[in-house]
C-alpha positions in Angstrom: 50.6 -56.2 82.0 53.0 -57.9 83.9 54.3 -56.8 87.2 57.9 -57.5 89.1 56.6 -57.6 92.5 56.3 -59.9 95.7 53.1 -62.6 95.4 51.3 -64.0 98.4 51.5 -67.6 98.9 47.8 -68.0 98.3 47.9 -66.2 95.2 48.0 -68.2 91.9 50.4 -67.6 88.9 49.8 -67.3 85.5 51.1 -70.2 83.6 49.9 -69.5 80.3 52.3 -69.2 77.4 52.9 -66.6 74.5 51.1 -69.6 72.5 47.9 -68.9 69.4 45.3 -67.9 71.5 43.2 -71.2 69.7 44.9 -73.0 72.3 43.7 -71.6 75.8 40.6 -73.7 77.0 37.7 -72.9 77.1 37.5 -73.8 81.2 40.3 -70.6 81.1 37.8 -68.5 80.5 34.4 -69.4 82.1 35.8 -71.2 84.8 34.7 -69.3 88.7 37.4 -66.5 89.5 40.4 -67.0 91.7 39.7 -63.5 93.3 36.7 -61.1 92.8 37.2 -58.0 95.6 39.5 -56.3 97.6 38.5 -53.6 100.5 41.3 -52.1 102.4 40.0 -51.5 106.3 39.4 -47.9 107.2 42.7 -47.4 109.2 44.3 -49.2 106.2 45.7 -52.1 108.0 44.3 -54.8 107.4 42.8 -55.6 103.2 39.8 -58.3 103.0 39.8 -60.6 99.9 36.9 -62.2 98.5 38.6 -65.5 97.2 38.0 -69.2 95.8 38.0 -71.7 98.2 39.0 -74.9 97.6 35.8 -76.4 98.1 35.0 -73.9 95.1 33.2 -71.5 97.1 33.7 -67.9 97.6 35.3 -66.7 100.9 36.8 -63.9 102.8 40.1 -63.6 103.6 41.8 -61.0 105.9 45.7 -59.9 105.4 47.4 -57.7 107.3 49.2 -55.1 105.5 52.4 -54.8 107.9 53.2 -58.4 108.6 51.5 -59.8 105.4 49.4 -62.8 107.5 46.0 -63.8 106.5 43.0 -65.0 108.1 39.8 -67.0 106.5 36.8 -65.4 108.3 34.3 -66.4 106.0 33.8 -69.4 104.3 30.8 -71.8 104.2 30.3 -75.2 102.6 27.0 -74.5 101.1 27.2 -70.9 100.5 29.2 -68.0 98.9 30.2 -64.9 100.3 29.1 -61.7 97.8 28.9 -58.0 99.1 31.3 -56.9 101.9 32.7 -53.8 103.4 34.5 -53.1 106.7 32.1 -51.4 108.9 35.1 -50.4 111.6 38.8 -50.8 111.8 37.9 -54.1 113.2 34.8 -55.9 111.8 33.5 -56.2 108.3 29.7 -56.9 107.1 29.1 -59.0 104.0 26.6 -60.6 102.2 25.8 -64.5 101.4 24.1 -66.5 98.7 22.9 -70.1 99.2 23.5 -72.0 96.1 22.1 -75.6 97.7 18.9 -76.9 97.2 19.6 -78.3 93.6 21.9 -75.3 92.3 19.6 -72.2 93.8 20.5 -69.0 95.2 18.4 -66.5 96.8 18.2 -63.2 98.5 21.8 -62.7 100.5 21.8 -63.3 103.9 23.5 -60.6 106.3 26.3 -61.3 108.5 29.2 -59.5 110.5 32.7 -60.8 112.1 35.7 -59.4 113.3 39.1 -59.2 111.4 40.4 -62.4 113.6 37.5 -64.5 112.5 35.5 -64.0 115.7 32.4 -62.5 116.8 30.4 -63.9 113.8 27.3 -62.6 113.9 23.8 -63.1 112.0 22.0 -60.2 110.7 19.5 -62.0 108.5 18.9 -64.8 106.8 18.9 -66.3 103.1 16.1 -66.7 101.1 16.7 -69.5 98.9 15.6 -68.7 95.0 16.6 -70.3 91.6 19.4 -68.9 89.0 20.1 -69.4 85.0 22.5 -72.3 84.3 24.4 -70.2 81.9 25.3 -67.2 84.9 29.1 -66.8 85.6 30.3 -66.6 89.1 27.5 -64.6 90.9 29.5 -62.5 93.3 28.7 -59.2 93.4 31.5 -56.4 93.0 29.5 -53.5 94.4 30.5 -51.8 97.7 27.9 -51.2 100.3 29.3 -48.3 102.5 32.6 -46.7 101.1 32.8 -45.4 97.9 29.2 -44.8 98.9 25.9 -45.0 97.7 24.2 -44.5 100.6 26.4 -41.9 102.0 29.1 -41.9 104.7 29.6 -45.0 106.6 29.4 -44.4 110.1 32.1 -46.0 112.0 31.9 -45.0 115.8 29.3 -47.2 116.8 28.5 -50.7 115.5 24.8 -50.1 113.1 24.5 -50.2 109.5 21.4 -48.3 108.1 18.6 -50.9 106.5 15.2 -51.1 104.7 13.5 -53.7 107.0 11.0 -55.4 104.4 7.8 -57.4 105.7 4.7 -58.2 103.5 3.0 -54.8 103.7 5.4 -52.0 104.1 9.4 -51.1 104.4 11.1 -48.8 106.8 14.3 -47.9 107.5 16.0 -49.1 110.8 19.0 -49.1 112.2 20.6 -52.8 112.5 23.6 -53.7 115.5 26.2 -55.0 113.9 26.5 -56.9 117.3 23.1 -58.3 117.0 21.8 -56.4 119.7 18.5 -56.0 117.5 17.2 -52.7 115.2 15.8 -49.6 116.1 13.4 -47.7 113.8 14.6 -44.7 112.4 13.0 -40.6 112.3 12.7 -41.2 107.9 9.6 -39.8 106.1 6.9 -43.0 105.5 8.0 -45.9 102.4 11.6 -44.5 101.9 13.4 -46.9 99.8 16.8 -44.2 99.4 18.8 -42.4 102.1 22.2 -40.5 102.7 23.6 -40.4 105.9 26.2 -37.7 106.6 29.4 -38.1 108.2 28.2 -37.7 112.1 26.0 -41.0 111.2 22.8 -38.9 110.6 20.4 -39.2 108.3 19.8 -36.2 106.3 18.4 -37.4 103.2 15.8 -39.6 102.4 13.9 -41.1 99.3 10.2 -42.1 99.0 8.3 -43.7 96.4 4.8 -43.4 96.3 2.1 -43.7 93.9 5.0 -43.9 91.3 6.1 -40.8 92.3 9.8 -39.9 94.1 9.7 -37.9 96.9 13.0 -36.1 98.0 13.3 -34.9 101.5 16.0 -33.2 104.0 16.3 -32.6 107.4 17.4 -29.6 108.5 16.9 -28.8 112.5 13.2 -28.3 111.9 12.8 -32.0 111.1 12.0 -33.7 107.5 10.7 -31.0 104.6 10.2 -32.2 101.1 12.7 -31.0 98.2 11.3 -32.0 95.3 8.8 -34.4 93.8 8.6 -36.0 90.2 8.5 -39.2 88.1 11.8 -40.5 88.5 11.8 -41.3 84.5 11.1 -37.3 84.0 13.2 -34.6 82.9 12.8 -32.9 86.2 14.1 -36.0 88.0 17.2 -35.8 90.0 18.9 -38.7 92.0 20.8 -37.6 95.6 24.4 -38.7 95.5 25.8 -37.2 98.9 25.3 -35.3 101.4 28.2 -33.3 102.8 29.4 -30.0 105.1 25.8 -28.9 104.2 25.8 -29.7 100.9 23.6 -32.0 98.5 25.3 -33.3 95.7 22.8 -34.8 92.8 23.1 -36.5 89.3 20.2 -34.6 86.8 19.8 -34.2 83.6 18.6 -30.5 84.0 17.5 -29.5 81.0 20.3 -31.1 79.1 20.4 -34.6 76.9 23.4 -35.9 79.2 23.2 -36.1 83.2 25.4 -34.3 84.9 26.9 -33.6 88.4 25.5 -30.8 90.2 25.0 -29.3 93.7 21.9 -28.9 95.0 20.8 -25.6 96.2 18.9 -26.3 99.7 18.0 -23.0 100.2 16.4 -22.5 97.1 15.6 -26.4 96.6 16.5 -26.0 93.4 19.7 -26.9 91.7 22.4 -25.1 90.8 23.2 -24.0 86.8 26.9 -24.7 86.6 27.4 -28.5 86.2 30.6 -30.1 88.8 31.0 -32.8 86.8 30.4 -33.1 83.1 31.0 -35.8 80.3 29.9 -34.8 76.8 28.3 -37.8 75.0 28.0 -40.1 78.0 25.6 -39.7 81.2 27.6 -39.1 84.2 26.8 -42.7 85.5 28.9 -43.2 88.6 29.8 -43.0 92.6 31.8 -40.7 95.1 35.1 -41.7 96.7 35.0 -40.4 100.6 37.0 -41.0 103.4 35.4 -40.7 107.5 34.2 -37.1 107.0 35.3 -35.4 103.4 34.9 -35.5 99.6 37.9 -37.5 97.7 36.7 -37.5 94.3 33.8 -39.3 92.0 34.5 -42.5 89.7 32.5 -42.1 86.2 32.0 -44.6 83.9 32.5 -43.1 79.9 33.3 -45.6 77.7 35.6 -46.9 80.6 36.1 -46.1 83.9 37.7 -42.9 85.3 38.3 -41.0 88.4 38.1 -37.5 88.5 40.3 -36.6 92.1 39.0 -33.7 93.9 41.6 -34.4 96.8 45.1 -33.5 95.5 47.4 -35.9 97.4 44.8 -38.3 95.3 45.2 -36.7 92.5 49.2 -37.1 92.7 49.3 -40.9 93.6 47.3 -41.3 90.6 49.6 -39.7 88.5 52.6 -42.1 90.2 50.7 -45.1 90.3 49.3 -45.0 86.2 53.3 -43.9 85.5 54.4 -47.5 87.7 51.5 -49.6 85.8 51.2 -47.9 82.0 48.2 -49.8 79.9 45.7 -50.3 83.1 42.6 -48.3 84.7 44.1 -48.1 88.3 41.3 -47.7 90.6 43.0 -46.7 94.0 41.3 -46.7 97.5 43.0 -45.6 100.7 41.7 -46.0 104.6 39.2 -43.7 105.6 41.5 -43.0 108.2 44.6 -44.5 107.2 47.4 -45.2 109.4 49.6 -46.6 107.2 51.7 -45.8 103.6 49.2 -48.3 102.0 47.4 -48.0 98.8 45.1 -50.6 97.4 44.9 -50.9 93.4 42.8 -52.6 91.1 44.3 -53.2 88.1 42.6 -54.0 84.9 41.9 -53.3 81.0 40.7 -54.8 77.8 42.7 -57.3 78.1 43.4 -57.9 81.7 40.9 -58.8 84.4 41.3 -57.7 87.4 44.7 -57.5 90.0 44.7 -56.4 92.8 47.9 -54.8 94.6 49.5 -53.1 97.3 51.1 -50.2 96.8 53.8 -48.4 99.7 53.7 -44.8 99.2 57.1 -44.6 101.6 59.0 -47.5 100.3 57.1 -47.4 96.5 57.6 -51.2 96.3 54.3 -53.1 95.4 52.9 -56.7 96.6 50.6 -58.9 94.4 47.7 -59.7 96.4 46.4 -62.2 93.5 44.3 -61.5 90.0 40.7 -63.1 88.9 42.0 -65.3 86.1 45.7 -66.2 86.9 45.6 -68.5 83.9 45.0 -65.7 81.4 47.6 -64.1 79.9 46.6 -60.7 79.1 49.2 -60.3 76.3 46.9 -63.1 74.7 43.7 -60.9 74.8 42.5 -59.0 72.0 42.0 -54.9 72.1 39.0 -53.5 72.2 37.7 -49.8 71.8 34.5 -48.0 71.4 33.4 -46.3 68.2 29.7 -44.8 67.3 28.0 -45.4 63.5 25.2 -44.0 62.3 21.9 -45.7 62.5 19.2 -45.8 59.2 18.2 -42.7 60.7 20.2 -40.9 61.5 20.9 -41.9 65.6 24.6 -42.1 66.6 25.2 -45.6 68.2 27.8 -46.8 70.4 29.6 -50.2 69.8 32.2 -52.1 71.3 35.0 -53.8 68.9 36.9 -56.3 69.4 39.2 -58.2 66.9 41.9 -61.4 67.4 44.9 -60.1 68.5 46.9 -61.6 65.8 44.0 -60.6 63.4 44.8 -59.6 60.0 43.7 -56.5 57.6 41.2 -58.9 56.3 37.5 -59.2 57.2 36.6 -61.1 59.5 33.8 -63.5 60.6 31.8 -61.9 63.6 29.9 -62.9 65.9 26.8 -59.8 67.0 27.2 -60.1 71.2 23.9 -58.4 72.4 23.6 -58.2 76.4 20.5 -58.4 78.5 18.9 -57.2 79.9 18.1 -54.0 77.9 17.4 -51.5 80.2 20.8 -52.0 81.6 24.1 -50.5 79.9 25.7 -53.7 78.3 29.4 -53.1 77.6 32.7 -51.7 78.6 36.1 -51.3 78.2 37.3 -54.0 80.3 37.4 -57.7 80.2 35.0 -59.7 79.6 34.7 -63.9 79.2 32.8 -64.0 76.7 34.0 -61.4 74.2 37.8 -62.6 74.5 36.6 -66.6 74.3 35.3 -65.3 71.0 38.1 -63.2 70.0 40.5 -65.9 70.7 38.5 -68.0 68.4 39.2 -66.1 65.1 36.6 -63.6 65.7 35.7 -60.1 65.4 32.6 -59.3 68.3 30.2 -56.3 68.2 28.5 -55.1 70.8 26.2 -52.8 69.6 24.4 -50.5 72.4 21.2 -49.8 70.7 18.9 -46.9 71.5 17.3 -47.5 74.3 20.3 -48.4 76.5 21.2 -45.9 79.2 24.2 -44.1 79.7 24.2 -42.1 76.2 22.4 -39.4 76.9 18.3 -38.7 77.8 17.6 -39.1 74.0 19.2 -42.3 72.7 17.4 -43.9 76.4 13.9 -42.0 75.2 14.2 -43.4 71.6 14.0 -47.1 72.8 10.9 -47.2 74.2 8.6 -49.4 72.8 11.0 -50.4 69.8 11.8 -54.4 70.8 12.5 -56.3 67.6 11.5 -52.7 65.8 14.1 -49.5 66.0 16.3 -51.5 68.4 16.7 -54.3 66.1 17.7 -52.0 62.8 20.2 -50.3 64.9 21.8 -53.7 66.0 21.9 -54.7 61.9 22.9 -51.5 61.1 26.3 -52.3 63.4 27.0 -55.2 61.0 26.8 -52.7 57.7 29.1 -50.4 59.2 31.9 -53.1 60.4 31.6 -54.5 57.2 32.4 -50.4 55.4 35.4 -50.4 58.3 37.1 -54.0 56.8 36.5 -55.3 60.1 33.8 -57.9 59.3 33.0 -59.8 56.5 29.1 -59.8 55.4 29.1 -63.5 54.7 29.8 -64.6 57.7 28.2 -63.4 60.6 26.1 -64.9 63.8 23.8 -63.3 66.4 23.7 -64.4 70.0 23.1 -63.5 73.3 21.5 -64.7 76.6 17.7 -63.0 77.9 16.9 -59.8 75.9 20.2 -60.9 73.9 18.6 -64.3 73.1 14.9 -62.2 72.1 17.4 -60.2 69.8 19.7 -63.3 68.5 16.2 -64.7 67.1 14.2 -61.5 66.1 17.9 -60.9 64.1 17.3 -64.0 62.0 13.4 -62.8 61.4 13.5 -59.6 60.5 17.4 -59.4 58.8 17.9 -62.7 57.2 20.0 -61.7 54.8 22.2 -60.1 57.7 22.9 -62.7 59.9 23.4 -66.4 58.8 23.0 -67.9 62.3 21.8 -67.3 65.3 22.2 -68.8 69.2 20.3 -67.7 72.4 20.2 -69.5 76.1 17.8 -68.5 78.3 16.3 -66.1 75.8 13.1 -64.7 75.8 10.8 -65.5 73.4 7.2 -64.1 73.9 7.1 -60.9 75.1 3.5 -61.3 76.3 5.2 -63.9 78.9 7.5 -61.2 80.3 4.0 -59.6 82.2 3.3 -62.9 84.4 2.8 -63.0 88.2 5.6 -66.0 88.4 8.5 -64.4 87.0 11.0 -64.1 89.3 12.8 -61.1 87.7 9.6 -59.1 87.0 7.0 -60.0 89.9 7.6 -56.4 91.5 5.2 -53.9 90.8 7.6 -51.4 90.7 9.4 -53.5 87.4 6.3 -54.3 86.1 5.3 -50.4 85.8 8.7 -50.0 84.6 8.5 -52.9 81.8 5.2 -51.0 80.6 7.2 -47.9 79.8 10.2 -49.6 78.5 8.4 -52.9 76.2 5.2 -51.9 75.8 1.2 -52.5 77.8 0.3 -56.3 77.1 -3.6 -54.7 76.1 -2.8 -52.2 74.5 0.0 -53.2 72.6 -0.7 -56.8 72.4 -0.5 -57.1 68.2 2.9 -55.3 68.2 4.1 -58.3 71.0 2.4 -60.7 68.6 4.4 -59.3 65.8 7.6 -58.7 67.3 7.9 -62.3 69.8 10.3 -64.9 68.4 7.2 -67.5 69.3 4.9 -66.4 67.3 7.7 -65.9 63.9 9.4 -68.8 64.7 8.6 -70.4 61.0 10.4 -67.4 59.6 13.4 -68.7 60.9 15.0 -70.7 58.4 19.0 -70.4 59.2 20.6 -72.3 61.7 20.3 -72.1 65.6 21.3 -73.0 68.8 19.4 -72.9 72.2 19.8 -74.0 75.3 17.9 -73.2 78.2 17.8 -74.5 82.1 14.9 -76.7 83.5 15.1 -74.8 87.0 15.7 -71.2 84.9 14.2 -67.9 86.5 15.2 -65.9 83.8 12.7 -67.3 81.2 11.1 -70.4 82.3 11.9 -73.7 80.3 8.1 -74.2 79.5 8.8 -71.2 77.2 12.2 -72.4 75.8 10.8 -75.7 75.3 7.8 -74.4 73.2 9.6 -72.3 71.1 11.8 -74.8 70.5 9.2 -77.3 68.9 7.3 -74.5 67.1 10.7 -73.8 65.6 12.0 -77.4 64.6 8.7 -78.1 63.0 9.8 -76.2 59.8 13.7 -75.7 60.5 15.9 -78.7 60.7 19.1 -76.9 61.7 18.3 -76.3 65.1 20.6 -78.1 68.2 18.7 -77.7 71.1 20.4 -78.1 74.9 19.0 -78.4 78.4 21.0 -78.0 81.9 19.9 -78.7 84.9 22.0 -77.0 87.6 23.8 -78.9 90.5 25.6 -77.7 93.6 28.4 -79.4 91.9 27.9 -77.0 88.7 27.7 -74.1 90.4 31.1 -75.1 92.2 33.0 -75.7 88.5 30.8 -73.6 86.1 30.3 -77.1 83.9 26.8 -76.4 82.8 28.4 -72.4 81.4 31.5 -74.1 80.5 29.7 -76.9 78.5 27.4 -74.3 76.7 30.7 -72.4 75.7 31.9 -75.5 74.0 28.9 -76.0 71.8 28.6 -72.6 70.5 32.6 -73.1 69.9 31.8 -75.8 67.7 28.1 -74.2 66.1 30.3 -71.1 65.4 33.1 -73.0 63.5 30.1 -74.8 61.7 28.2 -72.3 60.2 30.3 -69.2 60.0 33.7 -70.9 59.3 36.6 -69.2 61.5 39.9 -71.5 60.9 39.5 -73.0 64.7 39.2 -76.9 65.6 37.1 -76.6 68.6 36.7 -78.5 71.5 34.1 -81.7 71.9 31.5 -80.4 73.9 31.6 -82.4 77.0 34.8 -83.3 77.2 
């Protein structure tokens, strides 16, 4: 999409060409984000950027909408800024991660400032843990406050709502903003959930105990429970919002999809008719609020949408989507908005994201900047969403994507699976990887397999204990159908991915040899056994450690089916070629476990290239370790499954 419209100074501008898409580097693609968030202030005067600094950190940057000056109130040598939201008109919170001490990061630290840079206060600290080499940028695009998850941000008084954490309990509290300490809050014992209404009160709160959630209200009696389940149940509901006395909830209820309900709280029970409904998808997603009403709820299907409750919304959508054609415009206002000004983020298959201005009196819009300048979208390849039938029977989603100058003719693929895979792994929107792919000759899959949320109660259920079983014939199964569409050519496919997608990439070459003809995995896992230690970072919570026994499987109980089903303990099946790399200071899968599979592997397969990173402030600052990797499977791919592209010297 390209826009004719005023650019801020600071703002890059796309210089790539109309040339083959063979010729954008890889450093294009996987290098750290020019610009990665946008929050417009709650009387809509002020917008605060999260940008790259020169020092190739991420920092916060303040413009003012009116006279279009800009401000730097957050940017740190040894640190990068990740969540933020304004808090009032004047002062924003946000959210940093320490990438010193040899390329780690750790639990954000907690800060506010005022919109002039002053006032910078600490809230709490960082706690300093490691990272994959192979992770992109690793700010964080979600919004604390507003569009809410925990409710309506109260703005009249400077506190933020917190779970206070020490070694032996959590409680909610309410934090100053103006680091004038916390105060404990009236919340029913180990809530982990709350919503806060718009008067600043908490109304509804969340408890987990003994595996059990615990859903309570307070009415002007004090706290009474609602309801009480396993949250993985049927009869599990989450609380979304609380609002002019009414509960809002996301449930299944009865029904293979979730839905959007209100919740009766009278009756404590919820109500039949569904609000919000979206046949074949779960209705995964957040409300849009301003200071004190309901504006509308953004869903995710097989893209994002925004159904508008609000009309006046509803209208600027229409106008804005007619001014930029192609794009998901996801539009926020002010909560309270003094000003004409309307903040869009722009973006698509093909286009990261842009961020503009938009003047609802004057209609004119101003470029506040884009993530990836030096992409040109009309470069990108298309991608769409279609479902295929599994062995038996199972309907599965997968994302396609093919070169944008691609031919009727086959083509070789490459099988992208994501990680983790409890998570929802793709999208219709941009991604790094997938277009680096496309733009070298090929077509990508990415298969969402049963067990992947966000398609219904019964494609989730089906998952459970299936690794490198059920899952893994439905991820073969994609290739069979791409092949029956013209999109893929048999002969010539590869498997990779990075954690679960690694697991997969190698329990692909075991199980379906004649399927795929190479594999590559970083940081993948290869003994599932391993997942169920004490000292991994990603699973040492009891809480995901319960939840990995539902998902994977109990290491007792089902300790032959791990045996059977772990890349480690196959590895001597695996006679097609392979690429790994893994990181030395890795907390996704420790390198002990990369290493060993590595020699167990090489002992009867000589195709195998093996990589280590060790991560560097200075990598983390230029992405060299991710772009380096990038390189390598450039030149593995054009090896082994033969796409006409000269690829770049690793390295270089």
């Amino acid at each position: 999409m390209k826009l004719n419209c005023m650019l801020l100074a600071f703002a890059a501008t796309a210089s790539a060409s109309a040339a083959d898409t063979t010729n954008v580097p890889v450093e294009k693609f996987f290098g750290k984000p020019a610009l990665t968030g946008a929050h417009m202030s709650p009387d809509g005067r002020n917008v605060a950027l999260r940008m790259l600094s020169p020092a190739g950190r991420s920092m916060l940057n303040v413009v003012d909408t009116e006279t279009r000056t800009q401000k730097v109130v957050a940017n740190f040598g040894n640190a990068d800024v990740s969540v933020f939201y304004w808090q009032s008109d004047t002062q924003l919170v946000y959210t940093v991660i320490n990438v010193d001490h040899g390329g780690s990061i750790g639990s954000p630290g907690m800060y506010a400032v005022d919109r002039d840079g002053k006032e910078f206060t600490p809230l709490s600290a960082t706690i300093v843990r490691q990272r994959s080499f192979a992770d992109s940028d690793y700010s964080d695009r979600s919004y604390l406050a507003a569009p809410t998850i925990h409710g309506f941000p109260y703005r009249k008084a400077p506190y933020i709502f917190v779970i206070a954490r020490t070694d032996d309990k959590e409680e909610l509290v309410r934090l100053s903003t103006r680091g004038r300490g916390m105060a404990s809050v009236n919340a029913p014992h180990q809530t982990y959930r709350w919503l806060s209404a718009p008067d600043g009160q908490v109304r509804i709160a969340v408890a987990r105990r003994q595996g059990k959630d615990i859903v309570f209200y307070k009415d002007d009696g004090g706290w009474r429970e609602l309801a009480s389940f396993n949250p993985q149940s049927a009869e599990a509901f989450q609380p979304l919002l609380y609002v002019d006395g009414r509960l809002y909830v996301r449930a299944y209820n009865g029904k293979n999809e979730s839905s959007i309900y209100r919740y009766d709280l009278a009756k404590n029970a919820i109500e039949s008719t569904p609000l919000i409904t979206v046949p074949g998808f779960d209705a995964d997603g957040y409300f849009i609020v301003d200071d004190s009403k309901l504006l509308g709820f953004r869903v995710n299907t097989d893209s994002e949408n925004t159904v508008w409750f609000d009309p006046a919304m509803k209208s600027m959508q229409d106008e804005i989507d007619a001014l930029l054609p192609g794009a998901i415009n996801t539009l926020s206002i002010g909560a309270h908005s003094e000003t004409p000004h309307v903040l869009i983020d722009a973006h698509s298959d093909t286009q990261n994201h842009d961020y503009l201005l938009y003047n609802r009196d004057s209609k004119k819009l101003l470029r506040l900047g884009a993530s990836h300048p030096g992409i040109d979208s009309s470069q990108m390849a298309p991608m769409f969403m279609k479902r295929y039938p599994a062995r038996d029977g199972l309907q599965i989603p997968v994302y396609v994507t093919k070169p944008a100058a691609a031919s009727g003719n086959p083509l070789p693929t490459v099988v992208l699976v994501s990680d983790p895979q409890w998570q929802r792994g793709g999208n219709w929107e941009w991604n790094a990887e997938v277009q680096f792919l496309a733009s070298r000759g090929y077509t990508v899959l990415q298969p969402q397999p049963r067990g992947t949320p966000g398609f219904g109660r019964a494609h989730e259920a089906a998952g459970a204990k299936q690794w490198g079983l059920a899952i893994q014939d439905d991820i073969a199964d994609a290739v069979k159908w791409a092949a029956a569409q013209g999109y893929t050519d048999p002969a010539r496919v590869c498997i990779a991915g990075a954690g679960y997608g690694g697991y997969a990439a190698m329990m692909g070459l075991i199980r379906d040899p004649g399927v795929f003809k190479c594999g590559i995995s970083w940081s993948g896992i290869t003994d599932i056994d391993a997942m169920f230690r004490r000292d991994w970072n990603d699973m040492a919570e009891p809480k995901a450690l319960a939840q990995l026994r539902e998902i994977v499987g109990d290491p007792k109980l089902d300790a032959a089916q791990f045996k059977a089903t772990s890349p480690l303990h196959n590895a001597a099946r695996i006679k097609q070629p392979v690429l790994l790399a893994y990181g030395k200071e890795d907390s996704r899968v420790p390198f002990s476990d990369g290493r060993k599979f590595y020699e167990a592997l090489s002992a009867t397969n000589p195709n195998v290239e093996w990589r280590e990173y060790t991560p560097s402030v200075e990598d983390w600052k230029t992405q060299g370790n991710r772009i380096d990797l990038w390189k390598r499977i450039e030149a593995f791919l054009a090896k082994n499954i033969g796409a006409a592209v000269t690829p770049t010297t690793p390295g270089s």
